[in-house]
C-alpha beads as a LAMMPS data file, in Angstrom:
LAMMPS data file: protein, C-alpha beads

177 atoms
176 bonds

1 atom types
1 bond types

-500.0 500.0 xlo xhi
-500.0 500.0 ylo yhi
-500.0 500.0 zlo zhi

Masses

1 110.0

Atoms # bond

1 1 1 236.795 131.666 253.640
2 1 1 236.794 128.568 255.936
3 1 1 239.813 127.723 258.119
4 1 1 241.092 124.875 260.018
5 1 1 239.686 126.787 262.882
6 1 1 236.070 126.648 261.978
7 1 1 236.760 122.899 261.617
8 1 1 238.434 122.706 265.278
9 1 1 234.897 123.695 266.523
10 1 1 234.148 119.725 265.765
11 1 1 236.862 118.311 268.022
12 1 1 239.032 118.322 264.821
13 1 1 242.826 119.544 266.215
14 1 1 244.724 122.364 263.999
15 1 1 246.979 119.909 261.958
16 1 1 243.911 117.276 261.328
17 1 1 241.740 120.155 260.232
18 1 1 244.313 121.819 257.977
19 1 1 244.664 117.862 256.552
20 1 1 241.285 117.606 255.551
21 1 1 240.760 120.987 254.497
22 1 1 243.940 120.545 251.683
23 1 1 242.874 117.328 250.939
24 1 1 238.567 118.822 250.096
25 1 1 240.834 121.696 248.145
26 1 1 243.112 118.873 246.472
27 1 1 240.762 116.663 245.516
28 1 1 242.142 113.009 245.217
29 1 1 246.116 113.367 245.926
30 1 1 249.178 111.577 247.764
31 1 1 249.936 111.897 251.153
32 1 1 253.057 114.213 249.957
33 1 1 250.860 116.956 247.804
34 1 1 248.666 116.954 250.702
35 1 1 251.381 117.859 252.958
36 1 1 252.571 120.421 251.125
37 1 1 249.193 122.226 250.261
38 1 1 248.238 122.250 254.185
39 1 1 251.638 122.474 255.836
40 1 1 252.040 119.803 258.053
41 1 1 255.051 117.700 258.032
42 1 1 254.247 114.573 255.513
43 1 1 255.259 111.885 258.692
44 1 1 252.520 113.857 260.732
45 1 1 249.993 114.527 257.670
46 1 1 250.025 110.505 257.263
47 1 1 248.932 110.298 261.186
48 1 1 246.564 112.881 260.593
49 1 1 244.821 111.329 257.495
50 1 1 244.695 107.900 259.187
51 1 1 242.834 109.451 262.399
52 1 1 240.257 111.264 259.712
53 1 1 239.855 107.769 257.866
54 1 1 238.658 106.119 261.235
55 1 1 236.379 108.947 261.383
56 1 1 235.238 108.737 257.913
57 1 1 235.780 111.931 256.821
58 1 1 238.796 110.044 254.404
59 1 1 239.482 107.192 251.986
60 1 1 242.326 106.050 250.320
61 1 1 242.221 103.986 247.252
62 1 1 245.491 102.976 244.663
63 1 1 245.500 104.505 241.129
64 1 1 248.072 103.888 238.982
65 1 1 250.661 102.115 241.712
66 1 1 250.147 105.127 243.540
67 1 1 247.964 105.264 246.957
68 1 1 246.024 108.609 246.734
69 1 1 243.968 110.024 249.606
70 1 1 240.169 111.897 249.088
71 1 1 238.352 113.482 251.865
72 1 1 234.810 112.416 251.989
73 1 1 231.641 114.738 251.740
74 1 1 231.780 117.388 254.670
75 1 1 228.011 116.069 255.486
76 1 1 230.082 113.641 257.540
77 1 1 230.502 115.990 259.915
78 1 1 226.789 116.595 261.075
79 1 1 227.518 112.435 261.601
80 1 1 230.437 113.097 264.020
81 1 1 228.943 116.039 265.670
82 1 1 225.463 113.561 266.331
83 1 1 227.826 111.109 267.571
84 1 1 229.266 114.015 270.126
85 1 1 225.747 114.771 270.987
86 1 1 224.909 111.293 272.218
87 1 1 227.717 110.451 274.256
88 1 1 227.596 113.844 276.258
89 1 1 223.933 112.907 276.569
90 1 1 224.786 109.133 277.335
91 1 1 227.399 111.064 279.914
92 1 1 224.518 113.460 281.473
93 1 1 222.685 110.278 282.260
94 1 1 225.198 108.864 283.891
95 1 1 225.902 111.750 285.647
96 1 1 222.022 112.248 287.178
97 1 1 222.271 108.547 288.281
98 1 1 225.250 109.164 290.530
99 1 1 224.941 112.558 291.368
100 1 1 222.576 111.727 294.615
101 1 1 225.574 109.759 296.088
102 1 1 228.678 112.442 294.456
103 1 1 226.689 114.768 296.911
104 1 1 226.263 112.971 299.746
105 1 1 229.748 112.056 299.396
106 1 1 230.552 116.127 299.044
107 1 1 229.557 117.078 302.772
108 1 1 230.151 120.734 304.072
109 1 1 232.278 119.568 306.794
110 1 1 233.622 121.923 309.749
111 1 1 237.230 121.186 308.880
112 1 1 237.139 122.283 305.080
113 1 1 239.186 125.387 304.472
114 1 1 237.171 128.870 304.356
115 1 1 240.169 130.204 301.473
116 1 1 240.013 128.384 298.534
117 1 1 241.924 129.248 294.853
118 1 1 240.331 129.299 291.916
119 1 1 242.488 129.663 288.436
120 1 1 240.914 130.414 284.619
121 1 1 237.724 131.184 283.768
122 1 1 236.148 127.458 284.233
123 1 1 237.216 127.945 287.843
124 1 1 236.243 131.937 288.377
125 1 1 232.285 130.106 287.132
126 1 1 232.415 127.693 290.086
127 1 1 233.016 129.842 292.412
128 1 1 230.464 132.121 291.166
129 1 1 228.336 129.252 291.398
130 1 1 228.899 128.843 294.739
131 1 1 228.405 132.455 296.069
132 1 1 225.287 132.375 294.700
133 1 1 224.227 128.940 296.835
134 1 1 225.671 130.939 300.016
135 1 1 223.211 130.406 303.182
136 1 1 225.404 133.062 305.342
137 1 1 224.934 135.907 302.806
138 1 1 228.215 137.369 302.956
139 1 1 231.265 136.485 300.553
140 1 1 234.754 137.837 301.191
141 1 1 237.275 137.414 297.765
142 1 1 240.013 139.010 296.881
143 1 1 240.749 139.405 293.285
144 1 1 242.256 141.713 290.362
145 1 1 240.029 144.170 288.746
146 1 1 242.329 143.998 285.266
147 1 1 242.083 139.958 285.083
148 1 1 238.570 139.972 286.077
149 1 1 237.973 142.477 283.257
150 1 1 239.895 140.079 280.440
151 1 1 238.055 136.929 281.331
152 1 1 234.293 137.754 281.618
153 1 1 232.622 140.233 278.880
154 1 1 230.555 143.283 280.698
155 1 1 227.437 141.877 280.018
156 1 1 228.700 137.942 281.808
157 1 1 229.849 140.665 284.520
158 1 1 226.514 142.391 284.994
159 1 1 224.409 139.118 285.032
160 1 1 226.479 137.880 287.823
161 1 1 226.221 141.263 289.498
162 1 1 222.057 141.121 289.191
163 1 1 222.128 137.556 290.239
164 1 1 223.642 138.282 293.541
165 1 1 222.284 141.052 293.992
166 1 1 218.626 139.074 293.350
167 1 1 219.450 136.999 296.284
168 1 1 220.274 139.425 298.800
169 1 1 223.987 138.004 298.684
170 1 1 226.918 141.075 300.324
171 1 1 230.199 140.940 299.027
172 1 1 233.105 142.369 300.568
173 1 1 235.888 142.456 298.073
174 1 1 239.985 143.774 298.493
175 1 1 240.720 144.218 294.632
176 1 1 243.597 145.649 293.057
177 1 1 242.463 148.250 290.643

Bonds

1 1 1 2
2 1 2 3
3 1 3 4
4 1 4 5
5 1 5 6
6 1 6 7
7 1 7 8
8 1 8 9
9 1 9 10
10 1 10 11
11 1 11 12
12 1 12 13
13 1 13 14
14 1 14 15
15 1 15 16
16 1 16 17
17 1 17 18
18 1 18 19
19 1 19 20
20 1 20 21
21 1 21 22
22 1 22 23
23 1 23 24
24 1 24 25
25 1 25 26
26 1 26 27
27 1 27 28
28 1 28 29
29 1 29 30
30 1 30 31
31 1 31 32
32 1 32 33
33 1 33 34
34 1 34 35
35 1 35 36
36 1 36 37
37 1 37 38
38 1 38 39
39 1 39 40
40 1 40 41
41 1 41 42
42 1 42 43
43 1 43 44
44 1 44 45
45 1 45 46
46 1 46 47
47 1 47 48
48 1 48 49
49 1 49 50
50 1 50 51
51 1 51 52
52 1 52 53
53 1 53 54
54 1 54 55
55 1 55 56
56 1 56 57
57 1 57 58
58 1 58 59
59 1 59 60
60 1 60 61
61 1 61 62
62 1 62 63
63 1 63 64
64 1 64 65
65 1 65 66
66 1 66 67
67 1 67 68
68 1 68 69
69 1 69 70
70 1 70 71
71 1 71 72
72 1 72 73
73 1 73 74
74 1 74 75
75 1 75 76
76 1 76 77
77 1 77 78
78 1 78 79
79 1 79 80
80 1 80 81
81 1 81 82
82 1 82 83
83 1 83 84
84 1 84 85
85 1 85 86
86 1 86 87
87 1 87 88
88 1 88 89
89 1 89 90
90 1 90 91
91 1 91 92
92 1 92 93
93 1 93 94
94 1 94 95
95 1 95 96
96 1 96 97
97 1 97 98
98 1 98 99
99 1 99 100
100 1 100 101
101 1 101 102
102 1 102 103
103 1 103 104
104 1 104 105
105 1 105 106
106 1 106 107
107 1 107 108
108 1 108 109
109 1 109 110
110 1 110 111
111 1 111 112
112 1 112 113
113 1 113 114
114 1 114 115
115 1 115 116
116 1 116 117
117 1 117 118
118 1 118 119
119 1 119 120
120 1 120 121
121 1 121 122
122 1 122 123
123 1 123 124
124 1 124 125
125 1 125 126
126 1 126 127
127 1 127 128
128 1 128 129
129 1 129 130
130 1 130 131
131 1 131 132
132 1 132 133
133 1 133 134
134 1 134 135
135 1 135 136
136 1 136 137
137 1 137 138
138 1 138 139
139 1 139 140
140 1 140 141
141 1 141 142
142 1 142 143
143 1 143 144
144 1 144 145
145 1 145 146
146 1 146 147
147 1 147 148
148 1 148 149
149 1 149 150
150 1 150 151
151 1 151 152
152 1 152 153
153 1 153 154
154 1 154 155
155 1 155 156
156 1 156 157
157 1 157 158
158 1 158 159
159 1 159 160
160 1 160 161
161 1 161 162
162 1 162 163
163 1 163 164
164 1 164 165
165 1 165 166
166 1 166 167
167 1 167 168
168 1 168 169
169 1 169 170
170 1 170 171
171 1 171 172
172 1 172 173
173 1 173 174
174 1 174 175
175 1 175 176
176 1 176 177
């Protein structure tokens, strides 16, 4: 059975997803039956269905002096997700094109702390990242064994692990077991 959450996967948030999902179940319906069938509050499920008609995965039309609101085919999504794909592409264009000067900007200056903090997963990757462009060899860290556990799977673990081991890269780690 699909949930909202399958639809969240295609930038839709929770309450817009569980919006369009009531109103594909629904059929053609008011603003209030669609509120009621996903949930949401009817003040929020009328914000919700207006951001979904911009994206034209809605339509409203009037039927009998009443305004009634349809979701359009889910094919619209492949649309939205294309549209996704081009402006991250659009964005890694960009990005080569000023890259050259973000890194000359980015110098390894004497005066740059040696401890730095990283928080959540996104961060725990850069700094992997980094270890592995090491020139010195040797990385110091300090970290928790438990949390370290939670946020990467055993196999993201042992790639890491083989990686840096691969380049001939020495840790010496202080971790609370």
């Amino acid at each position: 059975m699909i949930t909202y959450k399958d639809l969240e996967k295609f930038g839709l948030g929770e309450k817009r997803a569980k919006v369009y999902l009531a109103s594909l179940e629904l059929g053609p319906a008011t603003a209030a039956e669609i509120a009621q069938k996903s949930g949401v509050k009817r003040a929020t499920t009328y914000v919700e269905i207006e951001s979904l008609m911009e994206a034209g995965l809605m339509s409203t039309y009037e039927h009998n002096k009443k305004t009634l609101f349809s979701a359009e085919s889910p094919e619209a999504l492949k649309r939205i997700l294309k549209n996704q794909e081009e402006k991250l592409k659009s964005a890694a264009d960009s990005l080569e094109g000023i890259l050259p000067a973000l890194l000359s900007m980015h110098t390894y200056a004497e005066e740059k702390p040696k401890v730095r903090f990283f928080e959540g997963k996104e961060g725990l990757l850069t700094m992997q990242e980094e270890f592995l462009k090491t020139k010195d060899k040797k990385v110091e860290s300090i970290y928790n064994v438990d949390d370290l556990n939670v946020i990467f799977s055993e196999e993201e673990r042992k790639h890491y692990y083989q990686e840096r081991i691969k380049r001939k890269i020495f840790v010496r780690a202080l971790y609370n077991p």
